[in-house]
C-alpha positions in Angstrom: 0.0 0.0 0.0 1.4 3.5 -1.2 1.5 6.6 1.3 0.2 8.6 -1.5 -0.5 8.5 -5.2 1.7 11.0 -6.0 4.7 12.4 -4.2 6.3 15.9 -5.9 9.7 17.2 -4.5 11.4 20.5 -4.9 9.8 23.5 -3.6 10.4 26.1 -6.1 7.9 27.7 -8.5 7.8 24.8 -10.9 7.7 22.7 -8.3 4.5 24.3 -6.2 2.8 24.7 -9.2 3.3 20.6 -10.2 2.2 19.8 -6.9 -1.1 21.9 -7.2 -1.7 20.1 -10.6 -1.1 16.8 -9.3 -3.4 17.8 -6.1 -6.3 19.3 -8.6 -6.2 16.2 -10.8 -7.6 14.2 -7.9 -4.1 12.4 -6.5 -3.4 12.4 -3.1 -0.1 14.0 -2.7 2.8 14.9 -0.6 5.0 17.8 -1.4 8.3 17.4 0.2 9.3 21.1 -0.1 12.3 21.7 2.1 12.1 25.6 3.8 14.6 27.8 1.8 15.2 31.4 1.7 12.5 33.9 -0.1 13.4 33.8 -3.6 13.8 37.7 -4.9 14.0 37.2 -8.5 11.4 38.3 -11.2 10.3 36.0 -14.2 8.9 37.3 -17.7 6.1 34.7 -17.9 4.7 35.0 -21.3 1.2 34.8 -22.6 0.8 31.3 -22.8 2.3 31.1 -19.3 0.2 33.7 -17.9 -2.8 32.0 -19.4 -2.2 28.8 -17.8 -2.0 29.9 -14.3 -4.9 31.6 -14.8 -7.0 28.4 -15.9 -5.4 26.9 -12.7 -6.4 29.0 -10.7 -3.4 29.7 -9.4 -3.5 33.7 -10.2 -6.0 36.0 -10.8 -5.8 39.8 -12.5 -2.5 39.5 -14.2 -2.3 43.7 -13.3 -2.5 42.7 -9.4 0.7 41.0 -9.4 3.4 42.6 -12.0 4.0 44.7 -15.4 2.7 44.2 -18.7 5.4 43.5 -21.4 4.6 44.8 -25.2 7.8 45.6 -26.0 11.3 44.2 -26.5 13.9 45.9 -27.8 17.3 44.9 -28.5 20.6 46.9 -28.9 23.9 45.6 -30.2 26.2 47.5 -28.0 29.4 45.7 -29.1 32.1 47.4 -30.9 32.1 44.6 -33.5 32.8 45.0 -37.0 29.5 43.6 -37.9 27.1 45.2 -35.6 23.0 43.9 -35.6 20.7 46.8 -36.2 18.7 47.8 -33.3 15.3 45.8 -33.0 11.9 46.9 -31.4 9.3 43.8 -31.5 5.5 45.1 -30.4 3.4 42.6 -29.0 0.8 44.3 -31.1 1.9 43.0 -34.3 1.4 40.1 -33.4 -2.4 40.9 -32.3 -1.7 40.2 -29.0 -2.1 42.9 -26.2 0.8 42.1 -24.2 4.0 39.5 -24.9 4.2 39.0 -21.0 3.8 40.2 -17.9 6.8 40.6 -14.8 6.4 38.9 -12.2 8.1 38.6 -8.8 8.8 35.1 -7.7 8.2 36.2 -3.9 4.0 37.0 -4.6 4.0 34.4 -6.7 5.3 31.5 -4.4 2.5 33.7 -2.1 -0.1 32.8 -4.6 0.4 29.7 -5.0 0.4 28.6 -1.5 -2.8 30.3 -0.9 -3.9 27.9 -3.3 -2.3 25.0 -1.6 -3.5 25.7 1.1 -7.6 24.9 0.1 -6.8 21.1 -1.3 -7.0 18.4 1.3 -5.6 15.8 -0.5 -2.4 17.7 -0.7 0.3 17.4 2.0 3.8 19.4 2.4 6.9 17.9 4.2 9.9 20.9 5.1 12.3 17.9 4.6 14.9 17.0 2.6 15.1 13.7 0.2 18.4 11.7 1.2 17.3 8.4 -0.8 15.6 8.0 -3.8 15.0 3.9 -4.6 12.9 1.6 -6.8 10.2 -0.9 -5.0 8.4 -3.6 -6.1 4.9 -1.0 -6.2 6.9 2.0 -7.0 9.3 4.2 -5.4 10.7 4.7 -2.1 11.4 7.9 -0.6 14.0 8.3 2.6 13.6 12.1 4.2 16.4 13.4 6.4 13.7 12.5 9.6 14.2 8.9 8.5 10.6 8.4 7.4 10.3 6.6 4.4 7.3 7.1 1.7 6.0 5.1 -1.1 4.4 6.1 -4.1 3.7 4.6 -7.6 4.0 8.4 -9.3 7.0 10.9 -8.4 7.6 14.3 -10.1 10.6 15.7 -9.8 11.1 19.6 -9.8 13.8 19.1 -7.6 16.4 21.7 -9.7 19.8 21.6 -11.8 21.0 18.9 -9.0 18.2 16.9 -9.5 18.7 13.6 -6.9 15.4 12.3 -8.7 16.9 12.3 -11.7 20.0 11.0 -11.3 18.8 8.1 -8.8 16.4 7.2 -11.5 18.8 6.8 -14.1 17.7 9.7 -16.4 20.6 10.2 -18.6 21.6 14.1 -18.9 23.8 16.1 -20.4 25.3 19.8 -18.7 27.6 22.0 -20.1 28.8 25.1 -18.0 30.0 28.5 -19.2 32.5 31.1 -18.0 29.7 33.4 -18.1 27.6 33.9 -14.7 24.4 36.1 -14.4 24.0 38.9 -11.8 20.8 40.2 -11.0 19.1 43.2 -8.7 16.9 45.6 -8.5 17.1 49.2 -9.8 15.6 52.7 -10.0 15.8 54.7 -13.1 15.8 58.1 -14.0 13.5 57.3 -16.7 10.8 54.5 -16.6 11.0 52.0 -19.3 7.2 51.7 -19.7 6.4 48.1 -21.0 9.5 47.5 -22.7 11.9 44.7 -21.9 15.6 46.5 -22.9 18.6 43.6 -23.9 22.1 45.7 -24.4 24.0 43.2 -26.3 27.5 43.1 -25.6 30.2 40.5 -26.2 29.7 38.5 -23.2 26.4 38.4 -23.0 23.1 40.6 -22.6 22.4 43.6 -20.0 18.9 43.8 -19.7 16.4 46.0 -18.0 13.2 44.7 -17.2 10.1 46.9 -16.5 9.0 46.4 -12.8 6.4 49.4 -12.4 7.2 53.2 -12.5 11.0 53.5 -13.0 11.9 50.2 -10.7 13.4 47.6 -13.1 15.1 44.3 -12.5 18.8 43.7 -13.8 19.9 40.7 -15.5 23.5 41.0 -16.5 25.3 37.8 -18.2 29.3 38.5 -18.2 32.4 37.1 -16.9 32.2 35.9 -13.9 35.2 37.9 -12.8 34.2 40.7 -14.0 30.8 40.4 -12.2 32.7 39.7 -9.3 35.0 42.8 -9.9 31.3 44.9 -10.0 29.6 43.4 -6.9 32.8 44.3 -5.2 32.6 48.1 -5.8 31.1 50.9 -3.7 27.3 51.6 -4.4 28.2 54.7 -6.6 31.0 53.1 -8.3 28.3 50.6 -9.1 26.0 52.6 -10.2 28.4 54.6 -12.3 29.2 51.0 -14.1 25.2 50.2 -14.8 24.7 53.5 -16.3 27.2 53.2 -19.0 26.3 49.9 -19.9 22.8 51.1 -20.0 24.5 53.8 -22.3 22.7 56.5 -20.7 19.3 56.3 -22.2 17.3 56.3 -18.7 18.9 58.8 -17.1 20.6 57.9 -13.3 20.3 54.3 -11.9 20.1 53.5 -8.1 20.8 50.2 -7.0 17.6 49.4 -5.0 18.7 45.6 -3.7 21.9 43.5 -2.7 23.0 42.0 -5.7 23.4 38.4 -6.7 25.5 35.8 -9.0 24.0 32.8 -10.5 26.6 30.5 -12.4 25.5 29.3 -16.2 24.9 26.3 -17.6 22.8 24.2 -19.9 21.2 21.0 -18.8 19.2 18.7 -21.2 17.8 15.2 -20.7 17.2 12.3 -23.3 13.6 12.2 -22.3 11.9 14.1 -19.6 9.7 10.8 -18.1 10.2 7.3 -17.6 9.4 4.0 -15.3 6.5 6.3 -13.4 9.2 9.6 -12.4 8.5 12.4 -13.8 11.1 15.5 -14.6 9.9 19.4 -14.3 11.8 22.5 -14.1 15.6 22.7 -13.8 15.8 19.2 -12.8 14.7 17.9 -16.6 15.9 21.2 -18.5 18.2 24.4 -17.8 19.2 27.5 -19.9 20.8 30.9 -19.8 18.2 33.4 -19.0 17.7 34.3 -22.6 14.3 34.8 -24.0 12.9 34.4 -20.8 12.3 30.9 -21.1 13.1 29.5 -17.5 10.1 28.8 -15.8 8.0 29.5 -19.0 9.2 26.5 -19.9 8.5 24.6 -16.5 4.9 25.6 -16.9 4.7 24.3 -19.9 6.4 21.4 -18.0 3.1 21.4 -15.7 0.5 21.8 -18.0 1.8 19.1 -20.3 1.5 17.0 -16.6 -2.1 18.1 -15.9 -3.0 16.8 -19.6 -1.4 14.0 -19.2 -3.2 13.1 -15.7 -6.2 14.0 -17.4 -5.8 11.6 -19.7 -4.7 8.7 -17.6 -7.1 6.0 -16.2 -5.5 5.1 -12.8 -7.9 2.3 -12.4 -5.5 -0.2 -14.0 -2.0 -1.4 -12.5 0.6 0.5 -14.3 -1.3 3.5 -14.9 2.1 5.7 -13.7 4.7 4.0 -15.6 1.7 4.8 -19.1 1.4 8.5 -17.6 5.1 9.4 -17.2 5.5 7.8 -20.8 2.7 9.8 -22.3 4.2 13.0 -20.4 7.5 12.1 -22.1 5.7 12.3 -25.4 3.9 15.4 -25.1 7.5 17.1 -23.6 9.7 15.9 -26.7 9.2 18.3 -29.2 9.1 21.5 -27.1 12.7 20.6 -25.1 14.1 20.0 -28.0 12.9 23.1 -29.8 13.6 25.7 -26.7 16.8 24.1 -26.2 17.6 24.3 -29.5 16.6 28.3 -29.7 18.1 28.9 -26.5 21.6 27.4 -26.9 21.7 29.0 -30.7 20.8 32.2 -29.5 23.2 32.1 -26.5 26.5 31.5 -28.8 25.3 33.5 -31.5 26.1 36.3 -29.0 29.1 35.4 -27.8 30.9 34.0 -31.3 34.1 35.9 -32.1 34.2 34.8 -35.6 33.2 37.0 -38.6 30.8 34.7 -40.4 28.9 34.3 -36.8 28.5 37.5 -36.4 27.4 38.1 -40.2 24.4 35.9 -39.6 23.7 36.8 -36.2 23.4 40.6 -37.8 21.8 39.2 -40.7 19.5 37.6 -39.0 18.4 40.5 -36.9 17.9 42.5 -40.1 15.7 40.3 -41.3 13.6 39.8 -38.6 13.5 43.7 -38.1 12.1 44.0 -42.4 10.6 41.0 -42.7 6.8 41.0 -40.7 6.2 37.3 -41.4 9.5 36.0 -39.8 9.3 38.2 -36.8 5.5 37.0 -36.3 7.3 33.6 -36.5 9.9 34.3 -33.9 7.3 35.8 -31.7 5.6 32.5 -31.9 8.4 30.4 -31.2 9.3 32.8 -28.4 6.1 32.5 -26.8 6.0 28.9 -27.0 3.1 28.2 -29.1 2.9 24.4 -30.0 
């Protein structure tokens, strides 16, 4: 006899949001969510994403809890021979009336655990997972208490470090870069209005996102020694460095929060579901933050999950093994596409060699005069399927 149906570990945003899927489709569930400090980054959720957690239930007004995004705009602010025009994409050209919208992670890990909150058949564990074995009816879980739980179903949104994955024999590939991203928050002289702002230099974009009046969150992709070098200067020396790479055009920038490095890497798996475990999040894909496709893509993740349970009859022995199979299916295409994008666009930016940079710039020309391939890249952006 299983403890549960279902049990989901990690207790991130991908991770609350599977378990509340799991929960709604009827399973009963533990979360095994270990506490962790308040996460104080922002996510561009597009569209599709915002949509979702809307049909979930899991958020309401998107206006109550960030910024609209209808604009992105992209500079080339290398001093490359071949430089990439600048770039404005308009969400309205693509008859939509917004890309995205900003969110901070902090109200929306508050949202979701309202939601949490009203399902009874959903239970969360502050524990850590120390052992993660196979059983004759499913899965065994060992938590750092020493309580053990069974379960014929397991998601695992457990991050880039994934124990689920690697105990269950998921084969993945990770490749790390010398890049690192460092992010804060900022105050401008000038708002930014809905537009999302990507300075592309040679290591790697300085972007400004919209966060309400003139706040905005940095993202910064460089060096990490050179990142290093900036978090270790004086507030105004800092803020001297942000506003020439911002080149000026919003006027004086404050910084408003401590800042913060995150190392870079890519991790991709064969397949994101097997043998009843199933992979969300970081723990079954991980990019560079470019095209805002982190935890867009680990809602995608959730709602291919939801379908899936949805379309599963758990009335027959086996039913978790056919689910995390079918999941697999339905996951294929889009990893592979997104990664794909992701990874291209990534060293696109920072190739040295002329012929790169030729079609990088070419590229960007032609999605700049050419109305049918940018609706096509806003597609792909968006993660239409």
């Amino acid at each position: 006899m299983s403890d549960a149906e279902a049990i989901v570990v990690g207790g991130g945003l991908a991770g609350l949001a599977a378990a509340i899927a799991v929960a709604q489709a009827g399973l009963s569930t533990v979360h095994i969510a270990p506490s962790a400090l308040p996460d104080r980054r922002t996510s561009a959720l597009m569209m599709p994403s915002v949509t979702y957690l809307q049909s979930a239930g899991l958020i309401g007004d998107a206006g109550d809890f960030g910024q609209r995004l209808d604009q992105i705009r992209i500079i080339d602010a290398t001093s490359r021979l071949l430089r990439a025009p600048e770039t404005v994409f308009d969400a309205h050209e693509a008859g939509l009336p917004a890309f995205g919208w900003n969110f901070a992670n902090a109200r929306l890990t508050e949202a979701f655990r309202a939601v949490i909150a009203e399902l009874p058949n959903l239970r969360t564990l502050e524990q850590k997972l120390t052992q993660f074995e196979t059983c004759a009816d499913g899965w065994l879980l060992t938590l750092a208490d020493g309580s053990v739980l069974r379960a014929p179903l397991v998601i695992g949104a457990d991050g880039k470090t994934s124990l689920i994955r690697a105990a269950a024999g998921f084969r993945a590939r990770e490749n790390g870069f010398t890049q690192a991203a460092l992010v804060c928050d900022l105050e401008l002289g000038r708002a930014l209005g809905n537009a999302s702002v990507e300075f592309h230099y040679a290591n790697g974009p300085f972007t400004l996102v919209p966060a309400g009046g003139k706040r905005a969150n940095l993202v910064w992709i460089d060096e990490r020694d050179v990142l290093k070098q900036g978090q270790g200067l004086s507030p105004e020396a800092l803020n001297a460095l942000l506003l020439e790479k911002s080149q000026r055009l919003f006027g004086a920038i404050t910084l408003t929060t401590p800042t913060h490095i995150f190392a870079l890497s890519t991790i991709t798996v064969d397949q994101a579901g097997a043998n009843g475990v199933v992979l969300v999040g970081e723990a079954a894909h991980a990019f560079p933050p470019i095209g805002a496709q982190g935890l867009n893509l680990g809602l995608r993740d959730v709602a291919d999950l939801a379908a899936a349970l949805a379309g599963t009859d758990r009335t027959h022995n086996g039913w978790a093994v056919r689910l995390s199979e079918d999941y697999a299916r339905r996951r294929a295409g889009d990893l592979r596409r997104t990664g794909g994008m992701v990874d291209t666009l990534f060293r696109s930016l920072l190739a040295e060699m002329l012929p790169a940079q030729a079609l990088r710039a070419g590229g960007l020309w032609a999605l700049k005069l050419l109305p049918g391939l940018r609706r096509q890249a806003f597609s792909i952006g968006m993660g239409a399927r």
